[in-house]
PAMAR-163311 format. One line per field, with one value per residue (C-alpha): residue number from 1; residue in one letter; x, y, z. Coordinates in steps of 0.001 Angstrom, whole numbers, plus 500000, padded with zeros to 6 digits. Example, Ala and Ser with C-alpha at 12.3 -4.5 7.8 and 13.67 -1.06 7.14 Angstrom:
# PAMAR-163311
gugu: (1/2);
volo: (a/s);
px: (512300/513670);
py: (495500/498940);
pz: (507800/507140);
//
This chain:
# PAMAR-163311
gugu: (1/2/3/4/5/6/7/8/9/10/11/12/13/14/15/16/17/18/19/20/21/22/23/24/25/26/27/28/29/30/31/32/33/34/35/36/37/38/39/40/41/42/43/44/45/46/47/48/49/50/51/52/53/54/55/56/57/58/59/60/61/62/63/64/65/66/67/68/69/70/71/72/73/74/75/76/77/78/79/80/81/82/83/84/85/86/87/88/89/90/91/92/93/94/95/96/97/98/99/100/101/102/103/104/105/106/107/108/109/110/111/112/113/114/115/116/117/118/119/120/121/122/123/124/125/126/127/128/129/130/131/132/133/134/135/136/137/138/139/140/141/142/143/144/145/146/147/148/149/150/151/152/153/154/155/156/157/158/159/160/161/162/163/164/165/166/167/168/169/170/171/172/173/174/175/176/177/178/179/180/181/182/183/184/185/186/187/188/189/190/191/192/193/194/195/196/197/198/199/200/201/202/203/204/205/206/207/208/209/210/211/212/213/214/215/216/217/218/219/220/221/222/223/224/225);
volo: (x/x/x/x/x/x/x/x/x/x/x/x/x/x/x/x/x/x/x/x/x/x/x/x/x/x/x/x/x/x/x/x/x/x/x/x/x/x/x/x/x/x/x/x/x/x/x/x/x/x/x/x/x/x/x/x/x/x/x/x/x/x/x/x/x/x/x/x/x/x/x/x/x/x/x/x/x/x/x/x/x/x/x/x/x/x/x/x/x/x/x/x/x/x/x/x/x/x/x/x/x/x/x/x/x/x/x/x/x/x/x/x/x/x/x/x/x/x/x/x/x/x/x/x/x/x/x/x/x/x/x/x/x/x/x/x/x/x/x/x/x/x/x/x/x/x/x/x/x/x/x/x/x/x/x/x/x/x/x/x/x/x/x/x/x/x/x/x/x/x/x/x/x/x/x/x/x/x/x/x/x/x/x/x/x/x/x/x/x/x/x/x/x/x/x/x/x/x/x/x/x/x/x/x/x/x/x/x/x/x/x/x/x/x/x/x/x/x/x/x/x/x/x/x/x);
px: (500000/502925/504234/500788/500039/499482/498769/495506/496130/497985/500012/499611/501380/503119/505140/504360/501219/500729/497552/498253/500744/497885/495486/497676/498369/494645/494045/497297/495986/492413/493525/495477/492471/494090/490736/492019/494015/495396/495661/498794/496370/496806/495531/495273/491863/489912/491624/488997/490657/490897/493891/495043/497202/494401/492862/494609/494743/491455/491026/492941/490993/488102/490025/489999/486911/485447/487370/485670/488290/487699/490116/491136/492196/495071/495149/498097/499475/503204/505986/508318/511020/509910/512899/515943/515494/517622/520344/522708/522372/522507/525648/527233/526270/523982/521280/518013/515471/512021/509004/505191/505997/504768/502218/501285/501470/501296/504443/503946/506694/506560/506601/503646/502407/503354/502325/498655/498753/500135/496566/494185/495882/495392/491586/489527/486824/488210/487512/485969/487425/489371/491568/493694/496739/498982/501276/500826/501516/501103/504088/505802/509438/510872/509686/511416/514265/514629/514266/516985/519157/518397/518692/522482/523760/523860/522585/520945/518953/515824/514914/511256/512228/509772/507574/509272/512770/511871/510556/513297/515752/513218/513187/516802/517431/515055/511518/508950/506343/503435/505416/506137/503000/501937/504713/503415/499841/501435/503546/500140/498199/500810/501268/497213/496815/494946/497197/497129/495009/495926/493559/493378/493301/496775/496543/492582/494166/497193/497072/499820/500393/501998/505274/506892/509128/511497/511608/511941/514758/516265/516514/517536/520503/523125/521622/522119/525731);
py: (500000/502028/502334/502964/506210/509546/506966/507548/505460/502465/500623/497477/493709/490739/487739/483962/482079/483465/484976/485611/488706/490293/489578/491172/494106/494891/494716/497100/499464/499387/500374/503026/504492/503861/505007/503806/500841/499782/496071/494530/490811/488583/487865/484510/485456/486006/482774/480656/477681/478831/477381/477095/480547/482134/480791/482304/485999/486023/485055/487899/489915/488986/489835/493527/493227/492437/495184/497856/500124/501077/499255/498834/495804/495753/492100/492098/489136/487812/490525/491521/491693/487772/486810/487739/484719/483823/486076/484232/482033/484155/485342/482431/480520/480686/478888/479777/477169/477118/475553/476397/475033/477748/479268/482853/485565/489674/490380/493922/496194/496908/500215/500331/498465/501678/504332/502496/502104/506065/506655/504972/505906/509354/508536/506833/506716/503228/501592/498268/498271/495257/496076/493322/494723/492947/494258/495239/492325/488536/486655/482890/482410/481655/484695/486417/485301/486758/489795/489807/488270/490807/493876/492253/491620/487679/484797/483096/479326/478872/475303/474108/472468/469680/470704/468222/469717/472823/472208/469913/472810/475440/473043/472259/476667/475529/476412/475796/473183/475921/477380/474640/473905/477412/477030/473964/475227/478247/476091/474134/477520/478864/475864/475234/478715/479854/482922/484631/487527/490978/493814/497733/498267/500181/502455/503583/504215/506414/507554/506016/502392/499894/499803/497024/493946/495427/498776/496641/494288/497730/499215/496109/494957/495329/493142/490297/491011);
pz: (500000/500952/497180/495733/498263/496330/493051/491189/487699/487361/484959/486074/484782/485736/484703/484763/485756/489011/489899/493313/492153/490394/493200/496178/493457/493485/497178/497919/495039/496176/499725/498573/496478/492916/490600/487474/485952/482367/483098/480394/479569/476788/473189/474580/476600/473346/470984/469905/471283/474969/476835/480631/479762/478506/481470/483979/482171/482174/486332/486668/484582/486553/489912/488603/487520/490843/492978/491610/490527/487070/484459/481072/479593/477178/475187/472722/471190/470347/470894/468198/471461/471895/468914/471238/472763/469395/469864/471630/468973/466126/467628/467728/465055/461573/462757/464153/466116/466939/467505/466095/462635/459962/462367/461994/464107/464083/466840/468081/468706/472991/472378/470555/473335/475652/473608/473841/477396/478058/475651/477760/480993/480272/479460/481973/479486/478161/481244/480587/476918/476106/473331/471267/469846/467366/465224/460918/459558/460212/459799/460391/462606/459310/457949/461335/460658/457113/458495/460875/458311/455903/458949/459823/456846/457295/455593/458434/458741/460343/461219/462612/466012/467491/470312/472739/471893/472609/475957/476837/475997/478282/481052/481372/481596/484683/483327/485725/485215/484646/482420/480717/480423/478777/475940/475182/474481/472591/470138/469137/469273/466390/464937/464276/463291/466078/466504/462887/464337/462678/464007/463469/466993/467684/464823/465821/469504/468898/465119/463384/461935/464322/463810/461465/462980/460858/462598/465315/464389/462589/466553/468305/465526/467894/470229/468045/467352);
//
């Protein structure tokens, strides 16, 4: 409560699959008289197929939803930011791995992400929107990766990587089982096509076309070299 005193509008997200987070969040900002929340959810509530992750975003959801301070939900889908998970490799060799098969996606730039959430912070009028944001354009990994190979300068190799490799490879950098779980669902979800959702939504908030992965990759060269 301590940190939220003086705060009327919050910013508000977490990491994982915890819900408990989210839930003492909500108490300490209710207490503290917080009027106002933009509340960072997930594409994954609104997927036709719903999962356990899209599960749990949206019993949070329904946490803020129940302790009566106005909110906002923001639902955006893959980040362009998710690919430097490949930069270690990219640096090291010429070959780029991942699961989802030829799955589309629309990754959004985070800072598109931002510049929506500084829009409807400053607007209490879209409380009880829930907006999806994706990026322009829906894309595969494969398609990814011929961007960053054409932004470095490099002829780089993309290779589909089974499902169970993957998560082998996520469990051994000490993944937990939840997690684990949630990757899993997201590989099929790309892989089955359930995630090649491109909507208007960033552009009608703050004027301007979401910015490219390209743009993206453009900014964030260095950090795969």
């Amino acid at each position: 409560v301590t940190a939220m005193h003086g705060v009327d509008r919050l910013f508000l997200m977490n990491q994982g699959t915890s819900v408990t987070q989210i839930d003492n969040a909500v108490r300490a900002a209710s207490a503290a008289g917080v009027s106002y929340i933009a509340y960072l959810s997930s594409m994954s509530t609104c997927l036709r197929h719903l999962r356990s992750g899209g599960k749990v975003f949206l019993e949070r959801e329904k946490l803020l939803e129940n302790s009566g301070i106005a909110t906002a939900f923001l639902r955006p889908g893959l980040f362009a930011s998710n690919t430097l998970s490949w930069a270690e490799s990219i640096r090291q060799t010429d070959l780029v791995e991942e699961a989802g098969g030829d799955g589309m996606f629309a990754p959004i730039d985070p800072q598109d992400i931002g510049d929506v959430a500084a829009v409807v912070l400053r607007d209490p009028g879209h409380a009880g929107q829930r907006y999806v944001l994706t990026g322009d354009k829906l894309m595969t990994a494969a398609e990814q990766v011929g961007v960053l190979a054409d932004v470095l300068g490099r002829r780089l190799r993309y290779r589909a990587l089974p499902d169970e490799v993957a998560l082998a490879r996520l469990r051994a950098k000490g993944a937990t089982e939840d997690m684990l779980s949630f990757m899993a669902e997201l590989f099929d979800l790309i892989r089955t096509g359930v995630t090649a959702v491109r909507t208007s939504t960033v552009g009608d908030l703050i004027g301007r076309q979401p910015r490219t992965y390209r743009q993206w990759a453009q900014e964030h060269a260095g950090d795969f070299q």
